[in-house]
Wavefront OBJ file of the C-alpha trace (Angstrom):
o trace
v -106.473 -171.031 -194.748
v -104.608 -173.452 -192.943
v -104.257 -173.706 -188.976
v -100.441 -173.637 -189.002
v -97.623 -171.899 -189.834
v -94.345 -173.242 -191.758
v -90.720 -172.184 -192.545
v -88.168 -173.475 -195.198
v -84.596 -173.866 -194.749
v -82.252 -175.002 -196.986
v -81.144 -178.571 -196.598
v -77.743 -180.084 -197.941
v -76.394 -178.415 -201.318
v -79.346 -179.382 -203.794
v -82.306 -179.301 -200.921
v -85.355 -177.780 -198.996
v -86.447 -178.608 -195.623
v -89.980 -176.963 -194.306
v -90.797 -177.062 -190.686
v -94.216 -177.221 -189.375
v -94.871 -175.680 -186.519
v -98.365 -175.048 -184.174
v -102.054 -176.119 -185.646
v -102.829 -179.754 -184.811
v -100.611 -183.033 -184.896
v -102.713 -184.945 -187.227
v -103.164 -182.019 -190.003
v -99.515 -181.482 -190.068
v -98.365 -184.728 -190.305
v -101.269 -185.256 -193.634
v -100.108 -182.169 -195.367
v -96.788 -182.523 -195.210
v -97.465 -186.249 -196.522
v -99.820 -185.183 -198.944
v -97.383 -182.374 -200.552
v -94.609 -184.791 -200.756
v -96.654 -186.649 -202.785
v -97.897 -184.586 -205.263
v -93.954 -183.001 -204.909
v -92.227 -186.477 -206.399
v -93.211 -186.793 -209.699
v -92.676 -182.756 -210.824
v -90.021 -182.078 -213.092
v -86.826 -181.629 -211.443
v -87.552 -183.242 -208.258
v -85.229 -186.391 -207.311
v -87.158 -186.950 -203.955
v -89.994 -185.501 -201.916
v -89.419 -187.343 -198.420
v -92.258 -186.522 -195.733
v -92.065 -186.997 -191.636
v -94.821 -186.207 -189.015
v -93.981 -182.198 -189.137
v -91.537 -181.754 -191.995
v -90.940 -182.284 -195.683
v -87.746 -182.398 -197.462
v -87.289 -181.739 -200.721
v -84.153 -182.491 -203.370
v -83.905 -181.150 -207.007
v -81.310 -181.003 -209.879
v -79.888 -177.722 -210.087
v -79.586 -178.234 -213.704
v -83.361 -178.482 -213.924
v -84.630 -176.305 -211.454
v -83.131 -173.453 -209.616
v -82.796 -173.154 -206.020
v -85.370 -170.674 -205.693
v -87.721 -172.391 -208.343
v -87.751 -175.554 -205.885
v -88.465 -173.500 -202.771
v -91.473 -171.685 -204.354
v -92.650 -175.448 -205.616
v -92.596 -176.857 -201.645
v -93.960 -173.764 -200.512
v -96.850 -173.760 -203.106
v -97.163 -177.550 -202.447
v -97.525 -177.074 -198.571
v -100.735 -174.304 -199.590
v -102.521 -176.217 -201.721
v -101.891 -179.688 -199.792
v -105.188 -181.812 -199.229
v -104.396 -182.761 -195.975
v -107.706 -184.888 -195.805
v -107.758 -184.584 -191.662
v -111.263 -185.861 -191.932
v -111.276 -189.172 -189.973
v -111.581 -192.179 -192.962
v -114.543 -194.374 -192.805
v -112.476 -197.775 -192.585
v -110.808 -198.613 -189.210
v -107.707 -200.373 -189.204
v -108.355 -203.036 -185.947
v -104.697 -204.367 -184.397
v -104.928 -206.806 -181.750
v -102.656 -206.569 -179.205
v -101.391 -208.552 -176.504
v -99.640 -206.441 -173.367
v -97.109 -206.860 -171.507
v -95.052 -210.146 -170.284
v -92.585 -211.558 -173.237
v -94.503 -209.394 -175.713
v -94.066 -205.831 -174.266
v -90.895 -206.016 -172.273
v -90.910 -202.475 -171.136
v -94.640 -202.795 -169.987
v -93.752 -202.634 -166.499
v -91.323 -200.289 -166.008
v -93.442 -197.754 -167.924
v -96.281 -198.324 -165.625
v -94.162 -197.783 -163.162
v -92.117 -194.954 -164.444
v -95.834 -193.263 -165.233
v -97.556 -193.916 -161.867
v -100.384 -196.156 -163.529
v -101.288 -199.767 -163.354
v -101.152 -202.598 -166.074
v -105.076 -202.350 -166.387
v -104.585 -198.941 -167.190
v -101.779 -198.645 -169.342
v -104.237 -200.754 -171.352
v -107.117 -198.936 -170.905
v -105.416 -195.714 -172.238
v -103.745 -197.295 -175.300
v -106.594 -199.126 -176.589
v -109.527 -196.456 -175.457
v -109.093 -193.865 -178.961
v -108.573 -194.636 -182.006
v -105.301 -193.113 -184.247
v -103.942 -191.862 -187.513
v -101.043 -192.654 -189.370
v -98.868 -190.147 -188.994
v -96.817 -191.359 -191.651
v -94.276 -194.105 -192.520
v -90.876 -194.110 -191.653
v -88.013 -194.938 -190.175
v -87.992 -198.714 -190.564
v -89.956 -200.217 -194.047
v -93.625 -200.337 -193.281
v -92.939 -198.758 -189.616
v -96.211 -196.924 -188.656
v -96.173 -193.400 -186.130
v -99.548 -193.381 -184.961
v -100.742 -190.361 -182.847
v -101.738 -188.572 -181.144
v -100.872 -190.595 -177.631
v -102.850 -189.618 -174.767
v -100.950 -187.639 -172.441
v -100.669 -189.917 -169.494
v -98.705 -192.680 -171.872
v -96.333 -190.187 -173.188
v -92.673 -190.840 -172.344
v -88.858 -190.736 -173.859
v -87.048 -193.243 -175.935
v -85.028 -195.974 -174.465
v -81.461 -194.711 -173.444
v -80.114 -197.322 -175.375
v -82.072 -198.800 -178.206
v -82.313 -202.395 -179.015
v -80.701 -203.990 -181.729
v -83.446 -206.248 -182.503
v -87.488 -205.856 -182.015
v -89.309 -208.137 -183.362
v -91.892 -207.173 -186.007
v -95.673 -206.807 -184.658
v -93.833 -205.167 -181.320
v -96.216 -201.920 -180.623
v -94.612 -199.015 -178.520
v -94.521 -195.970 -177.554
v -92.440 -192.592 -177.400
v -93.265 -188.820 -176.725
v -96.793 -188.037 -178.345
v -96.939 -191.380 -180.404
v -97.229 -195.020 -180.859
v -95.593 -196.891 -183.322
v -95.907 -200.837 -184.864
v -92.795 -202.227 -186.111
v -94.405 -203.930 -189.575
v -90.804 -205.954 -189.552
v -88.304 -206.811 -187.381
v -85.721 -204.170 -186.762
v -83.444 -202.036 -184.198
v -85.469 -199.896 -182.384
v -85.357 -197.451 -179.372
v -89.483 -197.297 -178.586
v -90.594 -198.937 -175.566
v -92.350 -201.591 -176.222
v -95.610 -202.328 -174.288
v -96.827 -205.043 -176.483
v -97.268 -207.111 -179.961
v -99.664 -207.907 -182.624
v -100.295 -211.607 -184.275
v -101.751 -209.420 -187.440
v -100.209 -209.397 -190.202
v -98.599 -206.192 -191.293
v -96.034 -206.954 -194.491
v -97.291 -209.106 -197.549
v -94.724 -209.729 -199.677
v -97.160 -210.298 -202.501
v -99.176 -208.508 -202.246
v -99.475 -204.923 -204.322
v -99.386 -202.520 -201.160
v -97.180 -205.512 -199.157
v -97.000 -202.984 -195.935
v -100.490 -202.775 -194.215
v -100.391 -198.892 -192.816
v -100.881 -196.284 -194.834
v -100.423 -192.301 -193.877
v -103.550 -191.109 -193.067
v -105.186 -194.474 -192.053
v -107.207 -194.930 -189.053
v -106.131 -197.687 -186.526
v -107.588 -199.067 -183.393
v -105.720 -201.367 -180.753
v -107.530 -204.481 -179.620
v -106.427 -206.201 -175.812
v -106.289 -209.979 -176.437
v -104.811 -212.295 -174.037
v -101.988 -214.751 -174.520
v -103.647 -217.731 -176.024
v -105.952 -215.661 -178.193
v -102.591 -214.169 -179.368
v -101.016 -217.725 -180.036
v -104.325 -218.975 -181.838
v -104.248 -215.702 -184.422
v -100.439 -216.436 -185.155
v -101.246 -220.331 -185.926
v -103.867 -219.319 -188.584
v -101.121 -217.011 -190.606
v -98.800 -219.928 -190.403
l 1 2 3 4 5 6 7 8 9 10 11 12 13 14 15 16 17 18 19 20 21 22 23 24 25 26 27 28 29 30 31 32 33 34 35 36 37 38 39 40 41 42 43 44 45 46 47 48 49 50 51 52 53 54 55 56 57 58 59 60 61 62 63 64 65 66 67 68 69 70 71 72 73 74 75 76 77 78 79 80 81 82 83 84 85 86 87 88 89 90 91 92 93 94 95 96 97 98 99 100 101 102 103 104 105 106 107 108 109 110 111 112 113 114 115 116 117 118 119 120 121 122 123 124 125 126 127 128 129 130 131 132 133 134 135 136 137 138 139 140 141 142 143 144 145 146 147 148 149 150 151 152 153 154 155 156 157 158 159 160 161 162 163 164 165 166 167 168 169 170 171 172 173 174 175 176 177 178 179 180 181 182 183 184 185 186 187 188 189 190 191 192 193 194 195 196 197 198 199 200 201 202 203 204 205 206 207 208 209 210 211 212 213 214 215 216 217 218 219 220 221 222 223 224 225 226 227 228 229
């Protein structure tokens, strides 16, 4: 029995969308994940694409009918293994706050009523799940945020952020695994190295995964970026 409750729509001329909706943040975002992918390989699916609380999925009419496909997502969302369970392996990502790293670090302290040490303190106190991966390549919505760090997008989003650039936006934080526009604000940036070009998962987050942020000052931060160079 799962915790939440769901509703499909149709979406474009050959497409579902289902639509999450109560039960917790974390289990939603891992089923929906997990249906997608055990939704991309069946016959007649082009593309299963999962986001924190929704799934869409496209078919070929001439392969599967309409109604066919919607049974197959809503199945899929039943029998998802959501694996909510938090993994053994913890992801650690230092980060360094604030200053030329995390250029909206002050104003969201100030916007929130807190101080520096803790804006910090908040971020880095709990550890996270990947949501899932999204907008950007390799771009990782972690969550859930603690309440008092919880805020809205940037009015106007920037056309570059640099990649390693950790920020945050309603009930999430995100890491920017490459550089890339971006309206998050950004309250800092990690030396660790989140894309491998070579290697054979090149982005380092994974849905489901289970990340913790480390506070490292300045020259710690320069020192960890000199050893990847």
């Amino acid at each position: 029995m799962t915790a939440f409750s769901f509703s499909i729509e149709p979406y474009g001329e050959n497409g579902w969308i289902a639509t999450l909706s109560k039960g917790d943040m974390v289990e939603r975002a891992l089923t929906v994940n997990a249906a997608a992918d055990a939704l991309r390989d069946r016959p007649g699916v082009t593309d299963a694409v999962a986001g924190v609380e929704s799934i869409v999925l496209r078919f070929r009419p001439s392969e599967i009918a309409a109604e066919a496909a919607k049974t197959m997502l809503n199945d899929a969302l039943h029998t998802a293994k959501a694996h909510s369970a938090r993994s053994e392996a913890v992801i650690e990502i230092p980060v360094c706050y604030g200053g030329e790293y995390g250029p909206d670090f002050e104003m969201l302290c100030e916007k929130l009523g807190i101080s520096g040490e803790e804006l910090i303190s908040f971020h880095s106190a709990k550890t996270y799940r990947v949501l899932t991966v999204g907008f950007a390549p390799g771009f990782a919505y972690l969550g859930p945020l603690p309440d008092e760090l919880q805020t809205q997008r940037l009015a106007t989003p920037r056309a570059h952020v640099p990649a390693g650039s950790v920020g945050v936006a309603g009930a999430m934080t995100g890491v920017y695994a490459l550089a890339s526009p971006g309206g998050w604000p950004l309250i800092g940036r990690t030396p660790k190295c989140l894309f491998d070009a070579g290697a054979d998962e090149p982005f380092l987050f994974s849905s489901g995964a289970t990340v913790r942020f480390t506070p490292i000052d300045e020259p710690t931060y320069t020192a960890l970026k000199a050893e990847r160079s």
